[in-house]
C-alpha positions in Angstrom: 114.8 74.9 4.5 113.8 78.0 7.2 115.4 80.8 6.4 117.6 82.4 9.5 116.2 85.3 10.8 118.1 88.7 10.9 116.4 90.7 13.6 118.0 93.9 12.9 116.2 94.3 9.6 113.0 96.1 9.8 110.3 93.5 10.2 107.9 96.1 7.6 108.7 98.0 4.7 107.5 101.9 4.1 104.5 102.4 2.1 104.5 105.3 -0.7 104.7 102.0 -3.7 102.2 103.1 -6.2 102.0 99.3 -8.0 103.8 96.2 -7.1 106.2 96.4 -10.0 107.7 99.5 -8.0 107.0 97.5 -4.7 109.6 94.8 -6.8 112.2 97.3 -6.9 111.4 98.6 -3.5 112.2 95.3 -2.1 115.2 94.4 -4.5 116.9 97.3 -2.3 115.5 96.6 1.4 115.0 93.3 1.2 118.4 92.2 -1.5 119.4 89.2 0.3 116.6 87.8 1.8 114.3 85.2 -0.3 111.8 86.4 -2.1 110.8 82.6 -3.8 111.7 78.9 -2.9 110.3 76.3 -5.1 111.0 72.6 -4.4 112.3 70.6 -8.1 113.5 66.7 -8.2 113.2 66.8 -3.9 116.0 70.2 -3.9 114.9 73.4 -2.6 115.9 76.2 -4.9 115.8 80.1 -3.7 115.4 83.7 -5.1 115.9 86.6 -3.4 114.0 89.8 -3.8 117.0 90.9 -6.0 117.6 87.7 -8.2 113.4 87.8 -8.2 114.3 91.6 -9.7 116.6 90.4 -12.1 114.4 87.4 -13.3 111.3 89.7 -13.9 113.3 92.5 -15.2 114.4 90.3 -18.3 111.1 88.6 -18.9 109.7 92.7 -19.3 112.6 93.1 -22.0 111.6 90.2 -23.7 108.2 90.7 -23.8 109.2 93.9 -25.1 111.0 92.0 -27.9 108.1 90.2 -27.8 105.8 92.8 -29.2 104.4 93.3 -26.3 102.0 96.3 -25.6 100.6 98.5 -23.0 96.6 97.1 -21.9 97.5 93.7 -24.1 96.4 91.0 -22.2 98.4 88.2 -20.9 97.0 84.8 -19.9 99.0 83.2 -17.4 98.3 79.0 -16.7 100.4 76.6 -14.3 100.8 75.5 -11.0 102.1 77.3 -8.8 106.1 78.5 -9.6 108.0 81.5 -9.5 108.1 81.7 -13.4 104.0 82.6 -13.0 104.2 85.0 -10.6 107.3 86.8 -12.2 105.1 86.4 -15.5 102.3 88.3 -14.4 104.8 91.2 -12.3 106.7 91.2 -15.5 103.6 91.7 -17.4 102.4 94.9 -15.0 105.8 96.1 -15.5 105.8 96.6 -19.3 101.8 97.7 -18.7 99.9 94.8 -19.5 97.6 93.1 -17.6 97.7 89.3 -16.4 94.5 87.1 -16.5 95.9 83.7 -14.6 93.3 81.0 -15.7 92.8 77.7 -13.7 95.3 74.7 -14.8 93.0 72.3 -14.6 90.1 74.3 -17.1 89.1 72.3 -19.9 90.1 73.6 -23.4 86.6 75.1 -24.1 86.5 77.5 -20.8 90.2 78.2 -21.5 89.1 79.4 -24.7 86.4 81.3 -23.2 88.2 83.2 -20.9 91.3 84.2 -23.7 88.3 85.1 -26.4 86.8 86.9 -24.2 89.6 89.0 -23.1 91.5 89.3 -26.1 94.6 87.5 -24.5 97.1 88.5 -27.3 100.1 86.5 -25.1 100.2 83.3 -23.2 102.7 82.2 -20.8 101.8 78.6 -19.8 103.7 75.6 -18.0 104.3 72.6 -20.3 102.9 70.5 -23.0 99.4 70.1 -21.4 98.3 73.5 -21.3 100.3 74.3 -24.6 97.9 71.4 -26.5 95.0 72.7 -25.0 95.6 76.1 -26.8 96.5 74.3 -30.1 93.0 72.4 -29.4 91.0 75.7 -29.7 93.2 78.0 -31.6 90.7 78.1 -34.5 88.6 80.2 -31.4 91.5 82.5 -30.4 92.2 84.3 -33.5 94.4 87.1 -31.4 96.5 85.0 -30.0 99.9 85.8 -31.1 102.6 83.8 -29.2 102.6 81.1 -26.6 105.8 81.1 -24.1 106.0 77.8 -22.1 108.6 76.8 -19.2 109.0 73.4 -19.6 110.2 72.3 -22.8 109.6 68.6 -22.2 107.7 66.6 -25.3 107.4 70.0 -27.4 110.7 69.9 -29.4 109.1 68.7 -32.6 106.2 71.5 -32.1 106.0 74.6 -34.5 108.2 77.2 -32.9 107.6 80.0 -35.2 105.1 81.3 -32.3 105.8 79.5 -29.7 109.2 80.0 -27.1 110.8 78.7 -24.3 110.3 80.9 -21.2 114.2 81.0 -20.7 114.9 81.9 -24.4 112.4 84.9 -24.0 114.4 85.8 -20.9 117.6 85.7 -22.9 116.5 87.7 -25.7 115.4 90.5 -23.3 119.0 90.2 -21.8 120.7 90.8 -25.3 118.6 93.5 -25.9 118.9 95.2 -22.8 120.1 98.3 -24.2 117.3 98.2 -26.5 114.4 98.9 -24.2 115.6 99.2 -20.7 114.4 103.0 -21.2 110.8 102.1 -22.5 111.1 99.5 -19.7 111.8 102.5 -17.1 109.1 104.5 -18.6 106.0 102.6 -18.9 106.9 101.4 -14.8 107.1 104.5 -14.1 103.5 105.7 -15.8 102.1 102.4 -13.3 99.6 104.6 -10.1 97.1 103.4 -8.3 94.8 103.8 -11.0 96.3 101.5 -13.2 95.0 98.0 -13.7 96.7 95.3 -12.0 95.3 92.0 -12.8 92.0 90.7 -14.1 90.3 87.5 -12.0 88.0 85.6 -13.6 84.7 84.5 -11.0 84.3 81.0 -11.1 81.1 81.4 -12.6 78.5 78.9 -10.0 75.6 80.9 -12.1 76.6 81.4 -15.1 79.9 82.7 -17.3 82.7 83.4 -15.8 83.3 87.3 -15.6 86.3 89.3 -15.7 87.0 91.3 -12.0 89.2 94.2 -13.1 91.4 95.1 -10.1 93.4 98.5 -9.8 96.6 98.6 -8.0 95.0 100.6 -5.2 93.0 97.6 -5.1 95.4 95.1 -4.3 97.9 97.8 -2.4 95.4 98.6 0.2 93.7 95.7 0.8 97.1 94.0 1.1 98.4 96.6 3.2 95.2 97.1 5.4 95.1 93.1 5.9 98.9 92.9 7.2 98.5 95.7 9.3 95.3 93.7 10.9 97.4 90.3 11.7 100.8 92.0 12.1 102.5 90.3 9.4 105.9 90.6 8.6 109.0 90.4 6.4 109.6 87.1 8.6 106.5 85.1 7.6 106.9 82.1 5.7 103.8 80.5 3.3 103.2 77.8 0.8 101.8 78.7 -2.8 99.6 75.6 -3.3 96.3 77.1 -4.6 95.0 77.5 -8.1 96.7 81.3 -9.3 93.7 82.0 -11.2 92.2 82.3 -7.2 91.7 85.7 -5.4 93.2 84.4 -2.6 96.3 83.2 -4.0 96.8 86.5 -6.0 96.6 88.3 -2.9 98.6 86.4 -0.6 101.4 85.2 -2.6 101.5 88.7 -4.8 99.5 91.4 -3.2 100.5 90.8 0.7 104.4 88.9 -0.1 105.3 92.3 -1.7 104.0 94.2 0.9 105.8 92.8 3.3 108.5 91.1 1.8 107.8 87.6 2.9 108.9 84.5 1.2 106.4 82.5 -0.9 107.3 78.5 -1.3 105.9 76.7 -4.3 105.5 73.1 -3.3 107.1 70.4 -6.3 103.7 68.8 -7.0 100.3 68.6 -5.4 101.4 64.7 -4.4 104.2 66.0 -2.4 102.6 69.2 -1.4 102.3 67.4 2.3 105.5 66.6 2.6 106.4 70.1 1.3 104.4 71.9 4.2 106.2 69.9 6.8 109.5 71.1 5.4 108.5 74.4 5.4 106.3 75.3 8.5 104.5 78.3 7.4 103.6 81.0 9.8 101.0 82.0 7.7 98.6 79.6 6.1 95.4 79.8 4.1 93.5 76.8 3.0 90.1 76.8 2.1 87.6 74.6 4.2 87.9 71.9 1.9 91.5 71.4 2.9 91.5 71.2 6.5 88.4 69.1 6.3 90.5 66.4 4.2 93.3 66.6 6.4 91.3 66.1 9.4 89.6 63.2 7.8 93.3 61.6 6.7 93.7 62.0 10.6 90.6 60.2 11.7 91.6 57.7 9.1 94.8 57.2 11.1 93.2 56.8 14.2 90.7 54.0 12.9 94.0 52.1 12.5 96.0 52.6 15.7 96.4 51.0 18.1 93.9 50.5 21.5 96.4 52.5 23.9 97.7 55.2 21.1 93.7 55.2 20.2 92.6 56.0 23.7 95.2 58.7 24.3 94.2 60.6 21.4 90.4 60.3 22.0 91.2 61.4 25.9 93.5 64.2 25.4 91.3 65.7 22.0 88.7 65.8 24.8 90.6 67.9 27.1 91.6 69.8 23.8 88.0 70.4 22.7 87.4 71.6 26.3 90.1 74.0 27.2 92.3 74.5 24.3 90.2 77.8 22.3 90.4 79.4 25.5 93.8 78.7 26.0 94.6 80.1 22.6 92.9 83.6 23.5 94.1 84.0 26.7 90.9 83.4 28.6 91.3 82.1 32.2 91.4 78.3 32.6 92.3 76.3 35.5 95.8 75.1 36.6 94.7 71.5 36.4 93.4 72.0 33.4 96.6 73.7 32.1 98.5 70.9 33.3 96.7 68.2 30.9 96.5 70.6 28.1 100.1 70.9 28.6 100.9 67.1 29.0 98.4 66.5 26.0 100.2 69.1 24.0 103.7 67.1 24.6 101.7 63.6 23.4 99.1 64.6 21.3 98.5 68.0 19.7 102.3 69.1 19.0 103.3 65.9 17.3 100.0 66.3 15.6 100.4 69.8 14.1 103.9 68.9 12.7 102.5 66.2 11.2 100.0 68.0 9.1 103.0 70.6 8.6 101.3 73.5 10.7 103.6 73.6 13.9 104.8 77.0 13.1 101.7 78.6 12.0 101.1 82.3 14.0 97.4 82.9 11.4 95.9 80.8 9.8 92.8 81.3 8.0 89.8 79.7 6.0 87.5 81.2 3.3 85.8 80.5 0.1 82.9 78.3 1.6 81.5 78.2 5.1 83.5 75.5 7.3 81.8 73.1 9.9 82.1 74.2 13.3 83.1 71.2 14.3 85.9 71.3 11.6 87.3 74.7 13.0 86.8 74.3 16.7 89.2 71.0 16.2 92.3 73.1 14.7 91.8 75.8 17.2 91.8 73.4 19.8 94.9 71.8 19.0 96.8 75.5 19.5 96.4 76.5 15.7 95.5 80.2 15.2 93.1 79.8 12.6 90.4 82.3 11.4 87.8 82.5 9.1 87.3 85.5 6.8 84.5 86.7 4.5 85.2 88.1 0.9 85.1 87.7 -2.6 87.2 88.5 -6.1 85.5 92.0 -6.1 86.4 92.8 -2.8 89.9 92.1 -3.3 89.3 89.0 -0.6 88.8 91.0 2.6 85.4 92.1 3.4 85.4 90.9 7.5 88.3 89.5 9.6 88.4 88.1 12.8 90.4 89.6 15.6 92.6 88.1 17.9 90.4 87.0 21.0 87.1 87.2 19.4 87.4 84.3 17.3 84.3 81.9 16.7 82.8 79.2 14.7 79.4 80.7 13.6 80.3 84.6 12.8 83.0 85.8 10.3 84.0 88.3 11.9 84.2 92.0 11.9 84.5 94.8 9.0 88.2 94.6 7.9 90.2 98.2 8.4 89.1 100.3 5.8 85.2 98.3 4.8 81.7 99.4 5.4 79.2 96.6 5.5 75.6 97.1 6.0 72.7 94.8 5.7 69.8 95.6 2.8 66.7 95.7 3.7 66.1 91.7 2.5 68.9 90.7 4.5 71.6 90.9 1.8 75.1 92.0 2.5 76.6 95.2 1.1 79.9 96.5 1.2 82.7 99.2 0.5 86.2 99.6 0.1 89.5 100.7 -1.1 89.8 97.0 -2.8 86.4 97.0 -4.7 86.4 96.5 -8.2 86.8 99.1 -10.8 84.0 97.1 -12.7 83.2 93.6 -15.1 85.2 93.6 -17.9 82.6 94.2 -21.0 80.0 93.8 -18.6 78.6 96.9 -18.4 75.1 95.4 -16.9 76.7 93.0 -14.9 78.7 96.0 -13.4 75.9 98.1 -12.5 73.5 96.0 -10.9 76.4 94.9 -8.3 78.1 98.2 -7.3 75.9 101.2 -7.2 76.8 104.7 -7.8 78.5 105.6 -4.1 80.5 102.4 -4.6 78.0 100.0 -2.6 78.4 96.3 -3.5 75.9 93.7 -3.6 77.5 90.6 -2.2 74.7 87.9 -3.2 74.8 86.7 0.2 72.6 86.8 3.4 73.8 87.7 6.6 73.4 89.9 9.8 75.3 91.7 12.1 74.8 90.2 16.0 74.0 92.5 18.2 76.4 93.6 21.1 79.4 91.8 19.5 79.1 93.5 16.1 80.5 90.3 14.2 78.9 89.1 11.1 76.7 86.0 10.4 76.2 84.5 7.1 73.5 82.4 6.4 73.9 81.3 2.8 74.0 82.7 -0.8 71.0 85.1 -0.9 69.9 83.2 -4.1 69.7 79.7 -2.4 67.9 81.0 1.2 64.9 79.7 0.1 61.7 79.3 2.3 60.0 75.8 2.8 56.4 75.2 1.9 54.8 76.4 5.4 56.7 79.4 5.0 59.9 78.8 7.2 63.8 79.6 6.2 65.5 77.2 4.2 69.5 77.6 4.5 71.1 74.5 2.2 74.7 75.4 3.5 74.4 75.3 6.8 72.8 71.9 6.9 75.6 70.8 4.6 78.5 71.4 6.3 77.3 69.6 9.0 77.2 66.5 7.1 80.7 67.0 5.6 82.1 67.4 8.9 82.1 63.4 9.1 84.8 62.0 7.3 83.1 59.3 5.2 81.5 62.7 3.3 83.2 64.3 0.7 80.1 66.7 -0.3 76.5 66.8 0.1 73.6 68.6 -1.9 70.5 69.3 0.3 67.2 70.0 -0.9 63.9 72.1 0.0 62.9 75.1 -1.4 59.2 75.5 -1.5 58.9 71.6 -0.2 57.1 70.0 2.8 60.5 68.3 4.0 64.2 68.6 3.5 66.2 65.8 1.5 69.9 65.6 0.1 72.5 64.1 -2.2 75.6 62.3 -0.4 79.0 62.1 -2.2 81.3 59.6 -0.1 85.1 60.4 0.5 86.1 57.2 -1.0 89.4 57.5 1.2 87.5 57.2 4.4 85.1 55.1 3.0 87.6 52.7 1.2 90.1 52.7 4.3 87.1 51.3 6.1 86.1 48.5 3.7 89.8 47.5 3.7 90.0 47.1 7.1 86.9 44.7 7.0 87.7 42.9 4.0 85.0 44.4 2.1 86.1 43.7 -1.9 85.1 46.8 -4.3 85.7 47.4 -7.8 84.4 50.8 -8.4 83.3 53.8 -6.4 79.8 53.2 -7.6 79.7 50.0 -6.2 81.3 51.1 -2.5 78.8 54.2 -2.5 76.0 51.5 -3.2 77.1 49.1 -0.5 74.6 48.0 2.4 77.1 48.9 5.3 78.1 52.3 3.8 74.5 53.7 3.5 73.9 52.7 6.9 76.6 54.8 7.8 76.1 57.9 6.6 72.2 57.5 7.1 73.9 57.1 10.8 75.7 60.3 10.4 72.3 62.3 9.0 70.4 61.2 12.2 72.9 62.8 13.6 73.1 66.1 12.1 69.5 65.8 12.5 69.6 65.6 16.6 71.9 68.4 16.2 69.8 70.2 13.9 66.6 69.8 16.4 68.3 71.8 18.9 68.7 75.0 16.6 65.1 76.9 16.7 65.9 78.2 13.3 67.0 76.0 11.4 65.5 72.5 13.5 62.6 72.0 10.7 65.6 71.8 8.1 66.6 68.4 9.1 67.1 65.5 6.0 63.8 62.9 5.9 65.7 61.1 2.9 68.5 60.5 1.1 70.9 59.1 -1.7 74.4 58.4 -2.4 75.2 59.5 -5.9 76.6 56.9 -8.2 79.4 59.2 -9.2 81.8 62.2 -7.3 80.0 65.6 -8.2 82.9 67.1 -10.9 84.1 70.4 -12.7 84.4 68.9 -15.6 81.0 67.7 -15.9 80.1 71.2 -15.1 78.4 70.2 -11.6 81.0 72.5 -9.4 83.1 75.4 -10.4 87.0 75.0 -10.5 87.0 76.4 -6.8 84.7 73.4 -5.7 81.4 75.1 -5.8 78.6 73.3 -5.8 76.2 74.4 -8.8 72.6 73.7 -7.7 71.1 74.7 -10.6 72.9 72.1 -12.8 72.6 69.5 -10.5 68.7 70.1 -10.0 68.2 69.8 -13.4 70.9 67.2 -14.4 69.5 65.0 -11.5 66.0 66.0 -11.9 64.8 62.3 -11.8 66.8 61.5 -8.8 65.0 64.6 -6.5 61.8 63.4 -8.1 62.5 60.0 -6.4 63.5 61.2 -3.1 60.0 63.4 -2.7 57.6 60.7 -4.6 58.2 57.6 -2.0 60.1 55.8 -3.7 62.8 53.0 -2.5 65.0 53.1 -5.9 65.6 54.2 -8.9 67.2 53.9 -11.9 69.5 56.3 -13.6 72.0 56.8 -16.4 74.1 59.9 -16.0 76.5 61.1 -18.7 80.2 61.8 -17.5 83.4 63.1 -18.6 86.3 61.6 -18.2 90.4 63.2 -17.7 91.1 62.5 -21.5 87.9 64.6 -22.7 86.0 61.6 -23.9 82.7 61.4 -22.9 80.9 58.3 -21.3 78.0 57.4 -19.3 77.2 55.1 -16.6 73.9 53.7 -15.1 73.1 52.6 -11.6 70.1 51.9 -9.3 70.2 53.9 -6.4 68.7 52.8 -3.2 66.9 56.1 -1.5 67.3 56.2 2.6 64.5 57.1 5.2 66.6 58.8 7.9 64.9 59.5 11.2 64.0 63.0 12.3 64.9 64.1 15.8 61.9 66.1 18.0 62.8 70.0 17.2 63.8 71.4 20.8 59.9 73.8 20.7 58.5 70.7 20.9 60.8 69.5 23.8 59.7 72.6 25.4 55.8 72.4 25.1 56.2 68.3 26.2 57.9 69.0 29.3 
């Protein structure tokens, strides 16, 4: 499904666009033929191009004209990821509303928050789920008018007086055409840079989710700045798998694909999106670090089941991989020999590798949202994959540092992106400006003012530092949870944490230590790894809790903390923030029991006091205890469950000062 290539087209259209609805018709004419959308249905790739895209989203405006549609009305937009959303929300700017994407997966209740809070006059959702979810809470959403939905599937019988098929809506605006193609014309044409573009909701780790007003200058120039800065083109090629409700996505697959005029592929399903990826080799790829740090796991999984010989050449040639292959990839001078095995191990090894995890074709790749393991990103990189990390957040329009070409590491983020100041405050927090900060918090007046100052400044929340001599950008953790242990020395949660995910058989990890004598953490298993390795030694399970709970498996990962502790020793930092004790939770840490946010968050402050007798136990010396923990389950029902959980002494390695003064 690769599109062929026409070279004599202009790889980058000309700027001058005001708002992407006029980038839309900018493209419709440079770009008519090319593909503007694929999505994958039933196992067939279907396309768009940029001037069937402008003829889709054109009728959708006239029928949410027809609609009732009105100028500032807002819009809430929920599905996976299919051209239908993304027209919805650029057919939505055009007619001079605004689109608030909401996650998929939200429960009912933060759904309803969200629309009540925003006044969401107009939905546009996917199917039967999402439309049952507004019917659930419609006694909340008194301004809710209409509900479009694109697939009709289990909803004949359903009150249609105010609710419509997304392809009926398109018709109508067809048949009246005539109608309101000039109010169409004009209220595009009133669309500048000042206008809003599309409200993001923050995924709320502290508290209620607010609403991130973004202006198309916004999204324009931090799009345009940020495919300047990677040289991307009309030729790239990326997947749409993340939640629309994300930044990230809106940026990429909206902000940056009408920029450029790139083609965004919406995978059939999250099951096959996998396959999907392999089918389309993206040259540009995003994928925050709980992605790659799943598929890297899958590929260790893989491993544990091969054979001796295929084993052993993996293991040798990742080796040579670890050792040459980053400098390989930026150009830094490496030894013939050593060329010579990367190349061999490239034939055997690392190609057949990346086209197995569908990333063969990637020319950038980045990774953002949380802080990856080192170990994590030094693996890609050393396989040949471009891939970079990048610091940012809703109200910076993503980009707040980049990584350039050549100067790409593990432990900084990178440099200001084209266009942003940063500067460190005084108590070590980040600060930035740019062309994509917010215009401010919708109703949030407060919330507004105490994050961007008066000249534009924005407080980040997080804690950092620039490096002297290379300029790049360090982030220790979230300001609010850089803590200081008990004899007054740095406590940074995160940074011990992603050490401990980088194994495999750990899905997530909590660590604690604020204002304590000694560090200890929360283990969540990946109960793939872990329940690929009890198949392979016949070890029967029922249940997660009871694999999580198993002899053998808290061996291992106490195993993997004395690791992480060894490592941690070596850091003069950071060495007196290594884990004394542990426990594996009795249950995955969830959204929907309000322990993470929908982007995988971790909320300590919930978990602290939702677990409160469980950190008790691991600072009061005991060997167990007892809990019951109450739990939510995918229909909405709620449950509880009760476990006793056996708490691990791990050993603590000598910190390297004390190394020092021995020798």
């Amino acid at each position: 499904m690769r599109e062929e290539i026409d070279l004599a087209q202009p790889s980058q259209p000309t700027d001058g666009a005001r708002s992407i609805p006029a980038l839309l018709q900018r493209n419709a004419t440079m770009f008519a033929g090319r593909h503007a959308y694929r999505e994958k249905e039933y196992g067939i790739w279907q396309a768009w191009t940029w001037a069937e895209t402008e003829a889709e989203i054109e009728a959708l405006a006239l029928g949410l004209l027809n609609l009732g549609v009105n100028e500032g009305d807002f819009v809430a937009v929920i599905g996976r990821n299919r051209p239908y959303f993304y027209w919805a929300m650029v057919a939505a700017q055009s007619v001079g509303a605004i689109p608030v994407p909401l996650y998929q997966d939200a429960a009912a209740p933060e759904m309803a928050y969200v629309m009540e809070h925003c006044g969401a006059r107009f939905a546009i959702v996917e199917d039967q789920e999402q439309v049952d979810k507004l019917i659930e809470v419609q006694e909340e959403l008194h301004q809710l008018e209409h509900i479009i939905y694109v697939d009709p599937r289990g909803l004949r019988k359903y009150d249609h007086h105010k609710l419509h098929r997304f392809i009926d809506i398109q018709e109508q605006g067809r048949a009246a055409y005539y109608e309101f193609i000039e109010d169409l014309k004009a209220r595009r044409e009133k669309l500048d840079y000042d206008s809003v573009c599309v409200m993001l909701y923050t995924s709320g780790t502290t508290g209620k989710p607010k609403g991130v007003v973004l202006s198309n200058r916004n999204i324009i120039e931090a799009s345009r700045s940020s495919s300047d800065f990677d040289k991307l083109t009309v030729k790239e090629e990326v997947l749409a798998y993340l939640p629309m409700a994300w930044v990230g996505d809106f940026i990429f697959s909206i902000g940056q694909a009408y920029w450029c005029g790139f083609c965004v592929n919406c995978p059939e399903s999250a099951e096959t999106m996998q396959t999907d990826l392999r089918e389309i080799g993206p040259t540009y790829y995003f994928a925050p670090p709980r992605v790659f740090e799943t598929q890297l796991t899958n590929v260790m999984i893989r491993m544990e089941d091969a054979g001796r010989f295929k084993k052993w050449l993996f293991d040798h040639f990742m080796e040579v991989a670890r050792r040459v292959g980053p400098s390989i990839l930026d150009g830094k001078p490496v030894g013939g020999m050593d060329r010579l095995r990367y190349g061999l191990g490239n034939m055997l090894v690392y190609g057949p590798l990346k086209d197995t995890l569908g990333l063969g074709r990637v020319r950038v790749g980045y990774t953002a949202g949380e802080a990856i393991g080192p170990e994590i990103f030094d693996f890609y990189r050393s396989l040949g994959i471009n891939l970079k990390q990048l610091y940012g957040q809703t109200e910076a329009s993503v980009f707040i540092t980049l990584q350039p070409d050549g100067e790409v590491r593990s432990d900084t983020v990178g440099v200001p992106a084209p266009g942003v100041e940063v500067r460190i405050g005084d108590n070590g927090e980040v600060f930035y400006r740019s062309p994509g900060t917010f215009e401010y918090y919708y109703k949030n007046a407060d919330s507004t003012a105490s994050t961007k100052d008066a000249e534009g400044w924005v407080a980040t929340g997080d804690a950092g530092f620039f490096e002297e001599g290379s300029g790049h950008l360090r982030i220790i953790d979230r300001a609010k949870d850089v803590g200081r242990m008990i004899d007054g020395k740095l406590f940074a949660p995160k940074y011990v944490e992603n050490k401990l995910k980088f194994f495999p058989n750990i899905l997530e990890a909590v660590v604690f230590g604020h204002e304590r004598d000694q560090c200890t953490a929360f283990i969540n298993i990946d109960l793939t790894a872990v329940g690929n390795w009890a198949e392979r030694n016949n070890i029967g399970y029922a249940s997660y809790q009871e694999l999580a709970g198993h002899p053998q498996v808290l061996e291992t990962i106490r195993g993997h903390v004395e690791e992480v502790n060894r490592s941690l020793a070596d850091d003069p930092m950071l060495s007196h923030c290594q884990v004394h004790r542990f426990l594996v939770l009795h249950k995955e840490l969830d959204a929907d029991d309000g322990e993470m946010t929908r982007t995988r968050k971790v909320r300590r402050n919930v978990i602290s006091e939702k677990f409160g007798d469980l950190v008790t136990a691991l600072y009061d010396g005991s060997d167990e205890i007892f809990t019951t923990t109450e739990v939510t389950y995918e229909d909405g029902r709620k449950g509880a469950i009760s476990a006793t959980l056996k708490i691990v002494d791990a050993q603590v390695a000598v910190e390297q000062a004390e190394k020092v003064a021995a020798q």
